[in-house]
PyMOL Python script that loads the backbone (N, CA, C, O; Angstrom):
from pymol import cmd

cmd.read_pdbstr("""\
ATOM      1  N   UNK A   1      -2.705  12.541   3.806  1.00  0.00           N
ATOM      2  CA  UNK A   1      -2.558  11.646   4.930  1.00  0.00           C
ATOM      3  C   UNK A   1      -1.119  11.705   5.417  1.00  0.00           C
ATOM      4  O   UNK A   1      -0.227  12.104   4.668  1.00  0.00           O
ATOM      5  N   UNK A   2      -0.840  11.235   6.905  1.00  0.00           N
ATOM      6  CA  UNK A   2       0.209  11.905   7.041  1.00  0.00           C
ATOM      7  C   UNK A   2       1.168  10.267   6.784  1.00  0.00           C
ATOM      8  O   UNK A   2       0.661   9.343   6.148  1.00  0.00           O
ATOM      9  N   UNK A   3       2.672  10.168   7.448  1.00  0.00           N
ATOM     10  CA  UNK A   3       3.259   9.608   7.662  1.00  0.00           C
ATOM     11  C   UNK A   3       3.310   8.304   8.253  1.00  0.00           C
ATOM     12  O   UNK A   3       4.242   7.570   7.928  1.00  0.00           O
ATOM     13  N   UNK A   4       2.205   7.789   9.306  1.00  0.00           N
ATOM     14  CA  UNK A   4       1.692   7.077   9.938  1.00  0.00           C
ATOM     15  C   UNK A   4       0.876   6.025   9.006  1.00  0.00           C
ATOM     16  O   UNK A   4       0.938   4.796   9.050  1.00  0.00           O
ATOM     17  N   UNK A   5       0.323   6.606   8.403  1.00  0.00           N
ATOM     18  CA  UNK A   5      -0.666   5.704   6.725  1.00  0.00           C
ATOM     19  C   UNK A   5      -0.003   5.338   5.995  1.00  0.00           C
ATOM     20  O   UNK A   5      -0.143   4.265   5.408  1.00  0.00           O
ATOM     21  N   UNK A   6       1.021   6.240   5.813  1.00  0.00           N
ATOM     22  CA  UNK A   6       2.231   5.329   4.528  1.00  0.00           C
ATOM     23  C   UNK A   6       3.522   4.362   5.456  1.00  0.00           C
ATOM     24  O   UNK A   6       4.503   3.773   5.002  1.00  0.00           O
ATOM     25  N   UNK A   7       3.183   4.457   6.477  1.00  0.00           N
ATOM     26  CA  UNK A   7       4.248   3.356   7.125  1.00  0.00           C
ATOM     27  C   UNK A   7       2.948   2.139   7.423  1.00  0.00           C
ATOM     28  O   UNK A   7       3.324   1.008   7.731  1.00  0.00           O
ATOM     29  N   UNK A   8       1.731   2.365   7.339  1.00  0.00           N
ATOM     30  CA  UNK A   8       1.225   1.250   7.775  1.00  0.00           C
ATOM     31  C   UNK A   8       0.612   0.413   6.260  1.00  0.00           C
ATOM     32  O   UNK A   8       0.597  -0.800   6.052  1.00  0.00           O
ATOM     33  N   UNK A   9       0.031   1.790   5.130  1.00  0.00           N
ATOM     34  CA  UNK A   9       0.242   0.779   4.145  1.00  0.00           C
ATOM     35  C   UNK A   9       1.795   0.112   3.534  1.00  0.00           C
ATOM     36  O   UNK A   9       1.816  -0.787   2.693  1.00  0.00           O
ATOM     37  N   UNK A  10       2.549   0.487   3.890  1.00  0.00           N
ATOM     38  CA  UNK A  10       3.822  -0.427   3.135  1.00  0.00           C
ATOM     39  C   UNK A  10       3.700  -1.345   4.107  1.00  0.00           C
ATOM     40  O   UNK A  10       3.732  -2.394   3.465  1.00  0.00           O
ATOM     41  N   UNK A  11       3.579  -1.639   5.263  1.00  0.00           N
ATOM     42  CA  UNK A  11       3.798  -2.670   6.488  1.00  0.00           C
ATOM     43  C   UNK A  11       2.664  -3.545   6.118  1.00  0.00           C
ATOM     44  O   UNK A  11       2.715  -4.744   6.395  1.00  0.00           O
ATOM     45  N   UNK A  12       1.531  -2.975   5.447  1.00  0.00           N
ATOM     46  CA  UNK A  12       0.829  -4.293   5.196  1.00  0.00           C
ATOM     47  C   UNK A  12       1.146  -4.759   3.738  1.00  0.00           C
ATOM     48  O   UNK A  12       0.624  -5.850   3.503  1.00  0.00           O
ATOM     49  N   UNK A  13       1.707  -4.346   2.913  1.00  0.00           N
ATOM     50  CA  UNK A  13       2.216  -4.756   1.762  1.00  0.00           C
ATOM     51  C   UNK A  13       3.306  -5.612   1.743  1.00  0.00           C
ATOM     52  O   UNK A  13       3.442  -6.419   0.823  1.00  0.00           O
ATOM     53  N   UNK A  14       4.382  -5.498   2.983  1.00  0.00           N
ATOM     54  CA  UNK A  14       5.114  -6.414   2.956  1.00  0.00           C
ATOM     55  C   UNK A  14       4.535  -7.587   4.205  1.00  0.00           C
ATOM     56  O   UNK A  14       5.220  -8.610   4.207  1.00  0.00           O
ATOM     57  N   UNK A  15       3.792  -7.579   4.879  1.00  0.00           N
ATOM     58  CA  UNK A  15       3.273  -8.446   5.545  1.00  0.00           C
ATOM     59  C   UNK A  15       2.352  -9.460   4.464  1.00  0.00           C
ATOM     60  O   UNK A  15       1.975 -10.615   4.661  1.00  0.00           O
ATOM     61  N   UNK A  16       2.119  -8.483   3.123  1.00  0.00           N
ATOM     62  CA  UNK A  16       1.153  -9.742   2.492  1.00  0.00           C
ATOM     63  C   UNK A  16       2.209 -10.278   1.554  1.00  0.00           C
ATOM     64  O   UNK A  16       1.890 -11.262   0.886  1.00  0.00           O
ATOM     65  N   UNK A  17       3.448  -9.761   1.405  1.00  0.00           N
ATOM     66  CA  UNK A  17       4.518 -10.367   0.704  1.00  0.00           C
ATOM     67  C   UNK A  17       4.833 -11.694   1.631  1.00  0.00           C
ATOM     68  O   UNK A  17       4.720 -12.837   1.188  1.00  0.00           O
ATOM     69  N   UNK A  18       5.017 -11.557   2.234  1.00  0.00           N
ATOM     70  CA  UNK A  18       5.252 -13.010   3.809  1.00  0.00           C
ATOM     71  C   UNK A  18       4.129 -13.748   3.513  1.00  0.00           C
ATOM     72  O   UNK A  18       4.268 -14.863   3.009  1.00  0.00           O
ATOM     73  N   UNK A  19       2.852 -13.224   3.786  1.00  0.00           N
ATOM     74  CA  UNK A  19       1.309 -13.587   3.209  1.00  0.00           C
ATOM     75  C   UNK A  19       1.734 -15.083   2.418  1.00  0.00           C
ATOM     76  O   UNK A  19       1.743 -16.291   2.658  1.00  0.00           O
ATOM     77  N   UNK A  20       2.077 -14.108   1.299  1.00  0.00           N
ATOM     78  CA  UNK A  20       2.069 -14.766   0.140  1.00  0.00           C
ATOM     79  C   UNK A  20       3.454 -15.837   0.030  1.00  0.00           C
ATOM     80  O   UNK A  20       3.124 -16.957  -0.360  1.00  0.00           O
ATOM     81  N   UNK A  21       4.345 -15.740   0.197  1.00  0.00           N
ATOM     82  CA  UNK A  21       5.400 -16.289   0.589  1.00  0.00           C
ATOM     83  C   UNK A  21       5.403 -17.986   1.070  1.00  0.00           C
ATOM     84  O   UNK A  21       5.957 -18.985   0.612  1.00  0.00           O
ATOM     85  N   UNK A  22       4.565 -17.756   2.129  1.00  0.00           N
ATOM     86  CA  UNK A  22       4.417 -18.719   3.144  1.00  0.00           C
ATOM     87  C   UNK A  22       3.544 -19.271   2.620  1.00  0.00           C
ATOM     88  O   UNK A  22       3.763 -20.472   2.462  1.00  0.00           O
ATOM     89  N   UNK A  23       1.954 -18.667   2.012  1.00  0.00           N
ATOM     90  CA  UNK A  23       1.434 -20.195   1.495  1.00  0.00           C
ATOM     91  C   UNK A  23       1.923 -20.431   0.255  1.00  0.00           C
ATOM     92  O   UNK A  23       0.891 -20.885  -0.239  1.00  0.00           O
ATOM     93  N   UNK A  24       2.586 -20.460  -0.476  1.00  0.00           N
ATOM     94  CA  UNK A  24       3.662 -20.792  -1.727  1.00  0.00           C
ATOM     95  C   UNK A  24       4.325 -21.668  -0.891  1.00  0.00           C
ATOM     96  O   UNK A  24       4.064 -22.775  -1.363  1.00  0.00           O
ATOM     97  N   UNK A  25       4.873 -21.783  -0.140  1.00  0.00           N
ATOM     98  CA  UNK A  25       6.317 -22.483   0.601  1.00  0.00           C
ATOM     99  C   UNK A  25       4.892 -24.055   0.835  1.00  0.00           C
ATOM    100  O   UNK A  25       5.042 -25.224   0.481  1.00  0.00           O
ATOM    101  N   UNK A  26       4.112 -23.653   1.275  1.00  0.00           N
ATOM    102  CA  UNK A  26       3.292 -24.528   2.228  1.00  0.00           C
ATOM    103  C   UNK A  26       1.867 -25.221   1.334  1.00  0.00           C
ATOM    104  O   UNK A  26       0.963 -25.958   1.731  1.00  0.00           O
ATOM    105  N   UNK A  27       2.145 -24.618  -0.006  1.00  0.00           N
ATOM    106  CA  UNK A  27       1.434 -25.320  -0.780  1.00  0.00           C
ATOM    107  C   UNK A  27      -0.002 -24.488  -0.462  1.00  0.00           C
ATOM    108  O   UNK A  27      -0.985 -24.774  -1.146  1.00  0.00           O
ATOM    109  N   UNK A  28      -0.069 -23.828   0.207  1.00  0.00           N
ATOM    110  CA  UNK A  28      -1.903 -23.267   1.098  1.00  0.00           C
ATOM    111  C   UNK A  28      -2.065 -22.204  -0.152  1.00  0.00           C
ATOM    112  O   UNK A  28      -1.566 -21.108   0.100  1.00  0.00           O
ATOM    113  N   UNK A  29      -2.688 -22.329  -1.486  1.00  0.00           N
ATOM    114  CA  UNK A  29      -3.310 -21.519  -2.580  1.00  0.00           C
ATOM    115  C   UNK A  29      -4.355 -20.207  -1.509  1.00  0.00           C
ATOM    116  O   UNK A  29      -4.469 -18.989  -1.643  1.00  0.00           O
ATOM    117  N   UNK A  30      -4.757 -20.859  -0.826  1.00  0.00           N
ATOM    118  CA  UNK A  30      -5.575 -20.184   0.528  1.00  0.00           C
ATOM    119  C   UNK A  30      -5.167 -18.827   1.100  1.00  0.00           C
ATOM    120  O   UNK A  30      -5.900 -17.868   1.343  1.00  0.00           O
ATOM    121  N   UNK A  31      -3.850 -18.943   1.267  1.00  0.00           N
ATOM    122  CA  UNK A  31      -3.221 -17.834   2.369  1.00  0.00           C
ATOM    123  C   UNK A  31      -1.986 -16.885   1.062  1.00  0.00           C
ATOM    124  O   UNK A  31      -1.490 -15.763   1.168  1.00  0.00           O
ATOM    125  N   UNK A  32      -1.853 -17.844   0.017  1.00  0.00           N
ATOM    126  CA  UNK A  32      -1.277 -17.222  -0.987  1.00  0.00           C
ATOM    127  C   UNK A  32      -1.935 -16.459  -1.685  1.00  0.00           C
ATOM    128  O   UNK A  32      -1.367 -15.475  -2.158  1.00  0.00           O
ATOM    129  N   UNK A  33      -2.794 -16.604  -1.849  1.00  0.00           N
ATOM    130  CA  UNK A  33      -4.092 -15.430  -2.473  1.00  0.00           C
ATOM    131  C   UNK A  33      -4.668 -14.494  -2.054  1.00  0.00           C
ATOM    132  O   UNK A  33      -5.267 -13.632  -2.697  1.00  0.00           O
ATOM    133  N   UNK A  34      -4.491 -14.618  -0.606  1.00  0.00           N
ATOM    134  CA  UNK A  34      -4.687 -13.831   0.801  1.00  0.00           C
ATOM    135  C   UNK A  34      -3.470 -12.576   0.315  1.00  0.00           C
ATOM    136  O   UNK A  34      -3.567 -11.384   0.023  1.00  0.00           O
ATOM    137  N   UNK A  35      -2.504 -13.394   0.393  1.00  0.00           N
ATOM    138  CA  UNK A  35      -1.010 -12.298   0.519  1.00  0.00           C
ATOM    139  C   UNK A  35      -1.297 -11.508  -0.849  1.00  0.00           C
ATOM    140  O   UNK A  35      -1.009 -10.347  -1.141  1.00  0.00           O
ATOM    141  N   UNK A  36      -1.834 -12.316  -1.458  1.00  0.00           N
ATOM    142  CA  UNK A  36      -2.072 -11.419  -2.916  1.00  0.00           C
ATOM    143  C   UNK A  36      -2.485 -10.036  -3.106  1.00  0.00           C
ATOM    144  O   UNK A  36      -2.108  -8.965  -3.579  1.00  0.00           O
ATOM    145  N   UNK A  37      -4.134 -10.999  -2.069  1.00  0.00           N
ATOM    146  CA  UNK A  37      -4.667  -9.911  -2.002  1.00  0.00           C
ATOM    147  C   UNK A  37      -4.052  -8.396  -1.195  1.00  0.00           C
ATOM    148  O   UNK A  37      -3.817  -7.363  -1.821  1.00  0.00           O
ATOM    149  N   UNK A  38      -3.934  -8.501  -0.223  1.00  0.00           N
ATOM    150  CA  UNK A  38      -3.033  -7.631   1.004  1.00  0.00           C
ATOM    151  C   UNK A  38      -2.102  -6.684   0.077  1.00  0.00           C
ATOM    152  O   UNK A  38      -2.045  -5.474   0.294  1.00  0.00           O
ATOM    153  N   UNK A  39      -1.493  -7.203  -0.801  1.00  0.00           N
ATOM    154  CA  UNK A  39      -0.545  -6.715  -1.519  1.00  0.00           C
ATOM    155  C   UNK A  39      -1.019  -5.597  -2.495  1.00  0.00           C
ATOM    156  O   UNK A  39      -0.370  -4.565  -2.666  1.00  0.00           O
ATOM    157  N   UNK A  40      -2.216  -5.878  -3.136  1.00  0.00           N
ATOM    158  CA  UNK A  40      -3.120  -5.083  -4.218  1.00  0.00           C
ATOM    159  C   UNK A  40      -3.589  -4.151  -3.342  1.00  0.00           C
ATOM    160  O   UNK A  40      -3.569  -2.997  -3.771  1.00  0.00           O
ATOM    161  N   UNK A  41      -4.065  -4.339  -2.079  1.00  0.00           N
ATOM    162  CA  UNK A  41      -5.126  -3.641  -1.021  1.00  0.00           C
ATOM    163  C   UNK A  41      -4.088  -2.541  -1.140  1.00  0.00           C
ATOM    164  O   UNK A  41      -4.422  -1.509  -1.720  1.00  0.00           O
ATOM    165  N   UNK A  42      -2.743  -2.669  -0.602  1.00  0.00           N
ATOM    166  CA  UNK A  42      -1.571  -1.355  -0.379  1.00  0.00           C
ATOM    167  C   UNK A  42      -1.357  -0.910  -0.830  1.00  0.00           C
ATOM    168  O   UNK A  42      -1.091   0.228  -0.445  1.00  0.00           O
ATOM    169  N   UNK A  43      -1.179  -1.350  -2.518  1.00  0.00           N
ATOM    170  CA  UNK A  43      -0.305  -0.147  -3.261  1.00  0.00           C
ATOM    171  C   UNK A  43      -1.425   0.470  -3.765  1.00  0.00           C
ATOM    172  O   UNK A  43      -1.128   1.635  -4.030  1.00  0.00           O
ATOM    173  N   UNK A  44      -2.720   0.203  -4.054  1.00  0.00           N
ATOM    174  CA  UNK A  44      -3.847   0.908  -4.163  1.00  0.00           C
ATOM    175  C   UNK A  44      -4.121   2.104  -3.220  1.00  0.00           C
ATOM    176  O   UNK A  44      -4.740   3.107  -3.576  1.00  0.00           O
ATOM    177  N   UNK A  45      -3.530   1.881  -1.799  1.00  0.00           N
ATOM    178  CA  UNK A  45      -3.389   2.466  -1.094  1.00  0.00           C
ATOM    179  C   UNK A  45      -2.370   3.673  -0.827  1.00  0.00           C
ATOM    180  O   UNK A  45      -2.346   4.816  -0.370  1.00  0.00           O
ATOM    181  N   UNK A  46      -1.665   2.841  -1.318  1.00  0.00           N
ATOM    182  CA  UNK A  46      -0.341   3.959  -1.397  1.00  0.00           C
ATOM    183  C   UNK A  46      -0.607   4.999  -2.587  1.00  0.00           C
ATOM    184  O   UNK A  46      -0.734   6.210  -2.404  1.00  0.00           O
ATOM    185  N   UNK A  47      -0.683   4.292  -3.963  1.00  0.00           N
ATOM    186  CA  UNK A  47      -1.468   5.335  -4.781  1.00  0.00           C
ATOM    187  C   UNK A  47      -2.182   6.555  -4.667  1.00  0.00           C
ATOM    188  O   UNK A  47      -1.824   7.672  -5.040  1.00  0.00           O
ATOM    189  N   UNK A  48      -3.344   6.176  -4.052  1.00  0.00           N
ATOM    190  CA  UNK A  48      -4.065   6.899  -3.114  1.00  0.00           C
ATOM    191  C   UNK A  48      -3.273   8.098  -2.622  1.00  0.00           C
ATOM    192  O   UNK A  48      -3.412   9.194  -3.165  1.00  0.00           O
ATOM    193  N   UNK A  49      -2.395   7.895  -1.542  1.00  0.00           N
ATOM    194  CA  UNK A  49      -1.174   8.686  -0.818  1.00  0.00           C
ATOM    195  C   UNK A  49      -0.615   9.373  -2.234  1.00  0.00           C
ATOM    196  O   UNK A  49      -1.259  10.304  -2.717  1.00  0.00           O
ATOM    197  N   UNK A  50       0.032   9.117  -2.583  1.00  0.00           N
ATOM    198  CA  UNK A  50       0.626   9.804  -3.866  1.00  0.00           C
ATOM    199  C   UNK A  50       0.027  11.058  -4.932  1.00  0.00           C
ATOM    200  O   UNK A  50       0.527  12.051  -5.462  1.00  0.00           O
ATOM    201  N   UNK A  51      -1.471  10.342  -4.914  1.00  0.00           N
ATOM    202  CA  UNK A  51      -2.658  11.513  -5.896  1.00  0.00           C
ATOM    203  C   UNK A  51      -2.593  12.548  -4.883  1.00  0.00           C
ATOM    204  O   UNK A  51      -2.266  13.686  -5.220  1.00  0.00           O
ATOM    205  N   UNK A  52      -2.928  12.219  -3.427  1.00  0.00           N
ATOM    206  CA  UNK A  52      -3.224  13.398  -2.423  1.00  0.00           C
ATOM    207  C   UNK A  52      -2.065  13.993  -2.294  1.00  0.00           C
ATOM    208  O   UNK A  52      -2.194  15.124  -2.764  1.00  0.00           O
ATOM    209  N   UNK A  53      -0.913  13.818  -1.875  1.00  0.00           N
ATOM    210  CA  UNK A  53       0.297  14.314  -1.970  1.00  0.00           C
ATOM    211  C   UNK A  53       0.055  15.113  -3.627  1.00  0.00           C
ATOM    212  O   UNK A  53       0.102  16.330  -3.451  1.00  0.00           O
ATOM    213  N   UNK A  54      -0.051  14.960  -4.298  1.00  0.00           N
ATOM    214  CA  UNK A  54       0.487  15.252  -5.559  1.00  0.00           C
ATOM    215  C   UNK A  54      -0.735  16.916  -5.775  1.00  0.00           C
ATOM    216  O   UNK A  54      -0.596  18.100  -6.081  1.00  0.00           O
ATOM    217  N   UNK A  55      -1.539  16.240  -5.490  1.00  0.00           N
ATOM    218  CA  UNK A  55      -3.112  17.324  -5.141  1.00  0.00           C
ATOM    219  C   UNK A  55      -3.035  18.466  -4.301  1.00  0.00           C
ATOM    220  O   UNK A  55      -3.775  19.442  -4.428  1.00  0.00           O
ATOM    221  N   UNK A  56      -1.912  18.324  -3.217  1.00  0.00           N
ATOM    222  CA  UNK A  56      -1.508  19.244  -1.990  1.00  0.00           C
ATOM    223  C   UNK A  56      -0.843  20.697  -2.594  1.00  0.00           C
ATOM    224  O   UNK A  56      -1.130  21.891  -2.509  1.00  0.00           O
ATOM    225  N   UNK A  57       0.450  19.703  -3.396  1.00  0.00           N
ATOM    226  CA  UNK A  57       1.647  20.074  -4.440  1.00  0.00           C
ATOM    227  C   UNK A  57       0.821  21.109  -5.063  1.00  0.00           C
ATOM    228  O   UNK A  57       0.872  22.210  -4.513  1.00  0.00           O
ATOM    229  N   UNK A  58      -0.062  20.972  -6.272  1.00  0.00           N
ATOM    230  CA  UNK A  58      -0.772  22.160  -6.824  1.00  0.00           C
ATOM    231  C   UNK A  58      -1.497  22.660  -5.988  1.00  0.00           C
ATOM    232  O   UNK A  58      -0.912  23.715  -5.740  1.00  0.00           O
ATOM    233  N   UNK A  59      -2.743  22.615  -5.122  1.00  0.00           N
ATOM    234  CA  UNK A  59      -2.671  23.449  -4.177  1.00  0.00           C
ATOM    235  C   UNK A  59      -2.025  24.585  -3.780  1.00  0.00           C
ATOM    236  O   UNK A  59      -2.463  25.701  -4.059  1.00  0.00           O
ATOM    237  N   UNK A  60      -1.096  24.419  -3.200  1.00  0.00           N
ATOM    238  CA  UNK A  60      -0.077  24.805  -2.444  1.00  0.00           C
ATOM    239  C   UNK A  60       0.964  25.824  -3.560  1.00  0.00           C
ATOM    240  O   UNK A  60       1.624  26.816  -3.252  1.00  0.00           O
ATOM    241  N   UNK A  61       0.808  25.116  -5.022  1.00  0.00           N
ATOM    242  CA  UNK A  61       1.776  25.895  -5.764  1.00  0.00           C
ATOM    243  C   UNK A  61       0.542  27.366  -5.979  1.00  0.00           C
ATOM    244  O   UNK A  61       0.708  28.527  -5.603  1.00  0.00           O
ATOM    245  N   UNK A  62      -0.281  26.952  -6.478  1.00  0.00           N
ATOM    246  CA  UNK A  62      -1.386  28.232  -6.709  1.00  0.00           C
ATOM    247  C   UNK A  62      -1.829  29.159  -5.350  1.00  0.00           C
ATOM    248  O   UNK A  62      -2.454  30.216  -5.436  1.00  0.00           O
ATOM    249  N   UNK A  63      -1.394  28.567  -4.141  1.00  0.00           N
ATOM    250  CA  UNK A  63      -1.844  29.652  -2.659  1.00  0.00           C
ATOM    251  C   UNK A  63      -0.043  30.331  -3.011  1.00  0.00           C
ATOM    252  O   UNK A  63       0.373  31.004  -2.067  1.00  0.00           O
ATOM    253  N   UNK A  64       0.641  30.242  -3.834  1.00  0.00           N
ATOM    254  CA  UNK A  64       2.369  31.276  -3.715  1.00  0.00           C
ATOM    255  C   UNK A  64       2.190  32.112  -4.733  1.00  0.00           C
ATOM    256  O   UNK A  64       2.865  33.140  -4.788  1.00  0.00           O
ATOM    257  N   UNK A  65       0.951  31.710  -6.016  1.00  0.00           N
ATOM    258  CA  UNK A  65       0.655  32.992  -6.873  1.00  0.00           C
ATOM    259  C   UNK A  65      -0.375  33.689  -6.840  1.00  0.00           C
ATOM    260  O   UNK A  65      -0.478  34.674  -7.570  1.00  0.00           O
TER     261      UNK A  65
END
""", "prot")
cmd.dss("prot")
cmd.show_as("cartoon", "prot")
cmd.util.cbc("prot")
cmd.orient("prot")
């Protein structure tokens, strides 16, 4: 995936950091669990990004031998 996916999962990872932030500040268990969630959703995501990146890497090393 290109560049565009890993700027939008980190953007929602720190949007669920705020998420989460704000219902902590505001007492809302509601919107804090929300941010929680948002937060798990990304780096799962990003992960994701990383295996494929990493998957490309060998690929790519075995198409030079």
């Amino acid at each position: 995936m290109g560049t565009d996916d890993k700027f939008r999962n980190k953007a929602e990872e720190v949007g669920g950091k705020a998420k989460e932030g704000f219902g902590r500040v505001t007492g809302d268990e509601e919107l804090r669990a929300e941010g929680q969630a948002d937060q798990t959703k990304s780096k799962v995501k990003q992960a994701g990004e990383k295996i494929k990146d990493a998957a490309k890497g060998v690929r790519d090393a075995f198409r030079r031998h």
